[in-house]
C-alpha positions as CSV (number, residue, x, y, z in Angstrom):
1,X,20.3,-11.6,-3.2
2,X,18.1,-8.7,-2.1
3,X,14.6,-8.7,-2.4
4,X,12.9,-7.0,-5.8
5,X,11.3,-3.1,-4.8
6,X,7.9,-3.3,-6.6
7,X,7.5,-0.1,-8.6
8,X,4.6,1.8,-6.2
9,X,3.5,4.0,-9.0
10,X,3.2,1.4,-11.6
11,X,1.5,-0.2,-8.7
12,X,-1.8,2.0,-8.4
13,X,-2.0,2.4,-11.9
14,X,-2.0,-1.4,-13.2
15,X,-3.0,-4.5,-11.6
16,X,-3.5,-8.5,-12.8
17,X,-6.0,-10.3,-14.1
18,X,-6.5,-14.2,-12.8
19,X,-4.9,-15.0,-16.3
20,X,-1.8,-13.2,-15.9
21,X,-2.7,-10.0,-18.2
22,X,-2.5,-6.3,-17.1
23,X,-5.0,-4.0,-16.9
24,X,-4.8,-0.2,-16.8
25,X,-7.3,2.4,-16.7
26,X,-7.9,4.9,-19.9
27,X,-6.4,8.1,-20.6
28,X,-8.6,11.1,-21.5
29,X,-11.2,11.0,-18.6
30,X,-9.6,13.7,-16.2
31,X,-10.4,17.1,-18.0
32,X,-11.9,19.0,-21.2
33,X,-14.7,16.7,-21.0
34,X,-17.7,19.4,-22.0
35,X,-16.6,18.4,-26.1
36,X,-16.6,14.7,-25.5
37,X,-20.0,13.1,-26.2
38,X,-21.6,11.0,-23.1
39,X,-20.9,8.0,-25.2
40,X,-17.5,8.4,-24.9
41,X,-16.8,9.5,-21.7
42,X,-19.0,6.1,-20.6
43,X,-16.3,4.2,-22.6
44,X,-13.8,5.7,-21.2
45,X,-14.8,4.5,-17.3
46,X,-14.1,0.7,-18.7
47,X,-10.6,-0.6,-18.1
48,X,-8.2,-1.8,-20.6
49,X,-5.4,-4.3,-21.1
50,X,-1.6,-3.0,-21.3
51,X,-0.5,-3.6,-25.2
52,X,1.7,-7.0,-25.4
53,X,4.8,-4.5,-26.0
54,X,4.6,-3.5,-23.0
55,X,3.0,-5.9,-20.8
56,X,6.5,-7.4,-20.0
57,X,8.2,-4.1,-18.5
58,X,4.8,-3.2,-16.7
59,X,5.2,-6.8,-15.1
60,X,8.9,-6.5,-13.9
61,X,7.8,-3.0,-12.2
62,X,5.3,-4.9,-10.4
63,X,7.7,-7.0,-9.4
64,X,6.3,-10.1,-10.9
């Protein structure tokens, strides 16, 4: 049986935790940003953890 391809894009956009969760960054940081307050934008810079919907196909494109 052939080896599993790991996904490459999911693959700069997500990466594991130690405990097996998947973090992602936050949309909304790239452009338009003169109407969001400095608060926000701050927030936005912290990663995130992929919802538990979707964790599992995140994993299987990472090839885990």
């Amino acid at each position: 049986m052939p080896k599993m391809k790991t996904n490459k894009s999911a693959a700069k956009r997500f990466r594991l935790t130690g405990s097996g969760k998947v973090r992602r960054r936050q949309a909304n940081k790239s452009h338009i940003l003169t109407k969001k307050t400095p608060k926000r934008k701050r927030q936005l810079t912290q990663p995130a953890l992929v919802s538990k919907a979707d964790k599992g196909r995140v994993k299987r494109m990472l090839g885990r």
